[in-house]
C-alpha positions as CSV (number, residue, x, y, z in Angstrom):
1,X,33.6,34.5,-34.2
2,X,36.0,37.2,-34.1
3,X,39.1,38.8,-36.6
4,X,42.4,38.5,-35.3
5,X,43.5,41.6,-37.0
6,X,46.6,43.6,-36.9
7,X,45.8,47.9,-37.4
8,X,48.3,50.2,-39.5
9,X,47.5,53.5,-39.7
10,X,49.6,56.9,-39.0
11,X,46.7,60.1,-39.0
12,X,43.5,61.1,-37.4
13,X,41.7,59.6,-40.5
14,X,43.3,56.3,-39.5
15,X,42.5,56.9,-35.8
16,X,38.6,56.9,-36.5
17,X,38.6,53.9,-38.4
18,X,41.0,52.0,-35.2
19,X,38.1,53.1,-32.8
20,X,35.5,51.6,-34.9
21,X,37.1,48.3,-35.4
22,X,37.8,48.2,-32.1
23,X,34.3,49.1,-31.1
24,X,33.1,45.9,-33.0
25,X,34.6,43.5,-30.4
26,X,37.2,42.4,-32.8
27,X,40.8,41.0,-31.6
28,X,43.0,43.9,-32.4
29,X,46.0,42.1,-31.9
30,X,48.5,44.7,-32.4
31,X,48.8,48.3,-34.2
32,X,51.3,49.5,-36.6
33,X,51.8,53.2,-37.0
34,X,55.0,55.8,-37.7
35,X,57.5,56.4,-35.3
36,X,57.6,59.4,-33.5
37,X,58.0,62.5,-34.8
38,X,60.0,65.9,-33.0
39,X,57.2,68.6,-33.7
40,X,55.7,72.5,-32.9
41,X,58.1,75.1,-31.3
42,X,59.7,72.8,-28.7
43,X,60.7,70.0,-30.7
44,X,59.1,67.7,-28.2
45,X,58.1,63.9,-29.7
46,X,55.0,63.1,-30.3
47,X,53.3,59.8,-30.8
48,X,51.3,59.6,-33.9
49,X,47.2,59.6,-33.4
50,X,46.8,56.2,-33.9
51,X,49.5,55.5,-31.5
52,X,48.3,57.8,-28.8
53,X,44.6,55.6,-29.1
54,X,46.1,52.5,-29.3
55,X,47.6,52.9,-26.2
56,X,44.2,54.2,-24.1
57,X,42.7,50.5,-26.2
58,X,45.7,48.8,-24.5
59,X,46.5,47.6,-27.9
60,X,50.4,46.8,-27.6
61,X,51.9,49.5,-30.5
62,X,54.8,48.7,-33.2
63,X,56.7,51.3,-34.7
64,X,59.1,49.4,-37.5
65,X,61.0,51.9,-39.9
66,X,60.7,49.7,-42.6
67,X,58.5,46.8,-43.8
68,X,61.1,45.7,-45.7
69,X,63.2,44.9,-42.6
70,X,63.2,40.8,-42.7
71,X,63.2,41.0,-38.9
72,X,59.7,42.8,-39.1
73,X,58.1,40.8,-41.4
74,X,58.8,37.7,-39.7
75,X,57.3,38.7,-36.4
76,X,54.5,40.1,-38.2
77,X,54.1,36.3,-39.8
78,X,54.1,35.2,-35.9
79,X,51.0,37.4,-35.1
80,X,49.0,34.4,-37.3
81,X,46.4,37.1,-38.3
82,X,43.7,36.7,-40.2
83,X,43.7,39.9,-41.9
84,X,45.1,43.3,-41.7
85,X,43.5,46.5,-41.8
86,X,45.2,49.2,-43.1
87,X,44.5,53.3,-43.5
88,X,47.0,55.9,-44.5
89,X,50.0,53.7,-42.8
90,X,53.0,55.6,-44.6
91,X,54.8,52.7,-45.9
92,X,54.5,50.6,-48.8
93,X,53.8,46.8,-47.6
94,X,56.1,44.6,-49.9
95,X,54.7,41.3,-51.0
96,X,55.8,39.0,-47.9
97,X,54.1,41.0,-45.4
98,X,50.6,41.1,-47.9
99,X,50.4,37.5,-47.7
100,X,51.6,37.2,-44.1
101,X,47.7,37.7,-42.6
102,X,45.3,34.5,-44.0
103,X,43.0,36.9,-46.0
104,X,46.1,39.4,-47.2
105,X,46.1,43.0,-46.4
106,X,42.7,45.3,-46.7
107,X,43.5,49.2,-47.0
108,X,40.7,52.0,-47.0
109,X,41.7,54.8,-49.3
110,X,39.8,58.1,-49.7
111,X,38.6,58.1,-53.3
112,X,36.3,56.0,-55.9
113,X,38.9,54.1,-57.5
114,X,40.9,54.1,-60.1
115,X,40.3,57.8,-60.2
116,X,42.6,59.5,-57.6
117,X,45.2,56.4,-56.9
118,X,48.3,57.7,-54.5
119,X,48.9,60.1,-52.0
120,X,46.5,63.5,-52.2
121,X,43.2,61.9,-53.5
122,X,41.3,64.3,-51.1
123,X,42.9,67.7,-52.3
124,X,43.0,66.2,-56.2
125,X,39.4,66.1,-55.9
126,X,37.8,68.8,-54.9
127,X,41.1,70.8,-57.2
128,X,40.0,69.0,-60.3
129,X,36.5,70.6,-59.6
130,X,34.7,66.9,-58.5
131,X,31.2,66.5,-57.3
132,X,31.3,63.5,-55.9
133,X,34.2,61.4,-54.6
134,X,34.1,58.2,-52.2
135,X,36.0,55.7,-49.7
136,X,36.7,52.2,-50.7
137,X,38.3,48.9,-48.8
138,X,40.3,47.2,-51.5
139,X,42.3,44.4,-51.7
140,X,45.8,45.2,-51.2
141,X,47.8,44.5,-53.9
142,X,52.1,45.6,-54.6
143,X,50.8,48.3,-57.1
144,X,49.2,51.7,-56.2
145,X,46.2,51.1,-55.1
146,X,45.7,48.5,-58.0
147,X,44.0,45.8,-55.8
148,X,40.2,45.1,-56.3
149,X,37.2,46.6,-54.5
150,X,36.0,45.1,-51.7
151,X,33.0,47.8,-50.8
152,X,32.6,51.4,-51.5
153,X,30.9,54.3,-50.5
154,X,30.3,57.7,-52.6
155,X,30.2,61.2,-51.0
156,X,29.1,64.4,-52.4
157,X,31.6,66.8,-52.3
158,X,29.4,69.9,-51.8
159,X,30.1,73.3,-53.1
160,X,31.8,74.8,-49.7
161,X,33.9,72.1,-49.3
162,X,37.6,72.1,-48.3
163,X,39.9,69.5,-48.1
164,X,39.6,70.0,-44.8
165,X,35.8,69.5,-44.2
166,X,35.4,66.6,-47.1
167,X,38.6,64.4,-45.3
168,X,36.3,64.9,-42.0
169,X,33.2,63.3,-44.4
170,X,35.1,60.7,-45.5
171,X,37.1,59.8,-42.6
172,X,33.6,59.0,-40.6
173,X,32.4,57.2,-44.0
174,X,35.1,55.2,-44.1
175,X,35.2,53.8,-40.9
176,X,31.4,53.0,-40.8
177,X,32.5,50.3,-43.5
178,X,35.0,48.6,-41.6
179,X,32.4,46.8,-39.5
180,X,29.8,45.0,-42.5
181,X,33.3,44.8,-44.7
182,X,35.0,42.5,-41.9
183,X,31.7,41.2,-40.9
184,X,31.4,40.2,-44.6
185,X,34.5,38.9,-44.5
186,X,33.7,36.5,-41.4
187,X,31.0,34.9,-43.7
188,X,32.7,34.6,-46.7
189,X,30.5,37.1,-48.8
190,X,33.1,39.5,-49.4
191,X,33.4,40.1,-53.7
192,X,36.0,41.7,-55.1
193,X,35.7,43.7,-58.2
194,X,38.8,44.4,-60.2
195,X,39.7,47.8,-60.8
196,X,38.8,49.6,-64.7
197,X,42.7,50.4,-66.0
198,X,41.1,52.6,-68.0
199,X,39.9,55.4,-66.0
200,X,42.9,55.8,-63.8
201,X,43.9,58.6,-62.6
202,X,46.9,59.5,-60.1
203,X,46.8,61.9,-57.2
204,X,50.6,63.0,-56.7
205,X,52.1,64.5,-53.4
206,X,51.0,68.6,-53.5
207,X,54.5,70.4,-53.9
208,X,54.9,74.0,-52.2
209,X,55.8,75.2,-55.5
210,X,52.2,74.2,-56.9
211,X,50.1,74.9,-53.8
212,X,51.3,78.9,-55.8
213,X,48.2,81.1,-56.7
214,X,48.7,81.2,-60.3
215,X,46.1,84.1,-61.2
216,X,46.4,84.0,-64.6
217,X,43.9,81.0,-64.2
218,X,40.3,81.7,-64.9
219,X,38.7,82.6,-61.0
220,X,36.5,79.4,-61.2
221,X,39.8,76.5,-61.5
222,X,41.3,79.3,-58.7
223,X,38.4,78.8,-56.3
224,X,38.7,75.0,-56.6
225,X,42.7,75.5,-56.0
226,X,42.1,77.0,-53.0
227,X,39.3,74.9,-51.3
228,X,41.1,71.7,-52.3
229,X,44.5,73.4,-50.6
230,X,42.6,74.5,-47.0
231,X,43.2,74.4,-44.4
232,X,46.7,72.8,-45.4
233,X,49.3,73.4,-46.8
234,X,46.8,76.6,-48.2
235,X,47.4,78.2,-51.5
236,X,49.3,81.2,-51.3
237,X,50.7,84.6,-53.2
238,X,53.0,86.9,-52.1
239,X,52.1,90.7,-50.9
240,X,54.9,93.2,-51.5
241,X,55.8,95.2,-48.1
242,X,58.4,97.6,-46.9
243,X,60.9,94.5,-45.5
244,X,60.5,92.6,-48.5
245,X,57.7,90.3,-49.9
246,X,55.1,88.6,-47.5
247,X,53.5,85.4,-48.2
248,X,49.8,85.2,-47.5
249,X,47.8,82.0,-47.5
250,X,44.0,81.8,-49.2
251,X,42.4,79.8,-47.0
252,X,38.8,80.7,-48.8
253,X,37.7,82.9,-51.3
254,X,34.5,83.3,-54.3
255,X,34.2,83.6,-57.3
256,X,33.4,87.9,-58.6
257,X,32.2,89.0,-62.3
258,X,35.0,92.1,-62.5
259,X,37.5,91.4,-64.9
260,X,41.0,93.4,-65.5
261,X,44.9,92.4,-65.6
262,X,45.4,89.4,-63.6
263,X,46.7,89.5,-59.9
264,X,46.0,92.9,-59.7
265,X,43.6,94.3,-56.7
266,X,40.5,95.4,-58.6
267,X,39.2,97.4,-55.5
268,X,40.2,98.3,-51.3
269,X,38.4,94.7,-50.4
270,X,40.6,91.9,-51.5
271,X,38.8,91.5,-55.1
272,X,41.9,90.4,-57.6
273,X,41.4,89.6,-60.9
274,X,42.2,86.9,-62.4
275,X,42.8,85.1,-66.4
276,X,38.6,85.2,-66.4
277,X,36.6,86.9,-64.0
278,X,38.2,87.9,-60.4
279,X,38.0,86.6,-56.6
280,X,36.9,87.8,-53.7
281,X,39.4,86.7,-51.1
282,X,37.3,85.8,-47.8
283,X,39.8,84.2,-44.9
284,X,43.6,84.4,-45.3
285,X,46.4,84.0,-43.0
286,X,49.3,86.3,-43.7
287,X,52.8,84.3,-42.2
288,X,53.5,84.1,-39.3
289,X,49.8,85.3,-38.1
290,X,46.7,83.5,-37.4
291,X,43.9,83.0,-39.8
292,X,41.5,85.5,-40.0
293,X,38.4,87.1,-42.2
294,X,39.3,89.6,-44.8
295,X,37.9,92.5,-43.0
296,X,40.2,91.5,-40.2
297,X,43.3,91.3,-42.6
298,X,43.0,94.2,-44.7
299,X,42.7,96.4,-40.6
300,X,46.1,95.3,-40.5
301,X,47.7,94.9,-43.6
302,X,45.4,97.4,-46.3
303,X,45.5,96.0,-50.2
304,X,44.6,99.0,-52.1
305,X,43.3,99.1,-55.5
306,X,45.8,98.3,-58.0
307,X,48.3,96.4,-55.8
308,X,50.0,93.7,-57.7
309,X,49.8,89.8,-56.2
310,X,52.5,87.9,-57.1
């Protein structure tokens, strides 16, 4: 027997998991995802990831502003679903559309929960200095990621990480489960385990003013600043130059045993110290450039000793 299962999902991350649900011979009924967006230099729209696969599936594609929109959630009732699958959608479901499919709403989220409910859970880890981290298929509930677990899967966050490379982990994790969690699912051997209160956790939106290079910070909680913020939206500082302050983004850098007055360029090669110890800045992207190793930055733009990061 197969699911009849409506998809919502928005990113790449949520594109993977589509494929593999798709791949399983399931009845993808329809797909939800964001409206188009006006991006890059032109301004041209473009369709969402998810959309832009759902549409080489043949899967017919729904683009609602709102859940909230009665409208919506009554032709949603009318797909008689038996369960919805959703990953990094964009909207919060209210209550009527959760118990619209028979066996309610199942969302994959991209950490071990309760630790690292909400929107960031990838950068929050690897920022927080976390060796291991996971992907999980809960039960949807109307709170924040509150709903029980459903099946999980732990990943190692290794030490060259980036938010970058670990979302790339656990986006292929992630939707590897989808097949034994439906197929569970099918046979009625799906368990839910309610969530520990206790050891929550909350991984709020990155502001631009945080993704800031503080480097009064000891080099080690820097270097995990940095990997958790690459390749987007990238920590940054501000270079001085002769039209006014630059900003630069550290898109990777290690951890050096000089020491002296924080922010301050201990030598020609991009070592800066910082509250405790000093880093080596490796790959930056000055604005309006192209990323590039730090040999290749400091050809064009030289840091010399005792330059002051701000």
């Amino acid at each position: 027997m197969t699911l009849r299962i409506a998809f919502m999902g928005t990113p790449d991350f949520a594109a993977r998991s589509l494929a593999e649900i798709a791949a399983a011979g399931h009845e993808v009924v329809r797909v939800y995802t964001q409206p188009p967006r006006r991006r890059g230099r032109g301004q041209s729209e473009q369709k969402t990831e998810v959309h832009q696969l759902a549409e080489i599936l043949g899967i017919p594609v729904h683009t609602p502003k709102s859940f909230k929109d009665p409208e919506v959630i009554a032709d949603f009732e009318a797909l008689d679903c038996d369960v919805a699958a959703v990953v990094a959608y964009g909207q919060i479901l209210p209550q009527a559309a959760l118990d619209a499919p028979r066996h309610g709403c199942l969302n994959l989220h991209a950490s071990l929960l309760p630790r690292w409910r909400g929107a960031a859970p990838i950068q929050r880890a690897i920022m927080a200095g976390d060796d291991v981290t996971g992907v999980q298929i809960q039960q949807m509930e109307a709170g924040l990621d509150t709903g029980p677990i459903l099946l999980s899967e732990s990943v190692k966050i290794a030490p060259e990480d980036t938010s970058g490379t670990l979302h790339n982990k656990l986006r292929d994790a992630g939707a590897l489960m989808w097949s034994r969690a439906l197929s569970a699912l099918e046979r009625g051997s799906l368990e839910a385990v309610a969530q520990d209160e206790a050891g929550a956790t909350y991984a709020k939106k990155i502001s631009p003013a945080e993704a800031r290079i503080d480097w009064n910070r000891p080099a080690e909680e820097l270097v995990n600043h940095i990997r958790g913020l690459s390749p987007f939206p990238g920590a940054w500082f501000e270079l001085g130059g002769e039209k006014g302050p630059v900003r630069v983004k550290v898109l990777m850098a290690e951890k050096a045993g000089e020491s002296g007055n924080a922010g301050e360029a201990l030598d020609d090669q991009l070592t800066i110290a910082c509250g405790t110890d000093s880093l080596r800045l490796t790959r930056l992207q000055r604005e309006g450039k192209g990323v590039m190793a730090a040999e290749d930055f400091l050809r064009g733009t030289p840091v010399p000793a005792g330059t002051k990061l701000a």
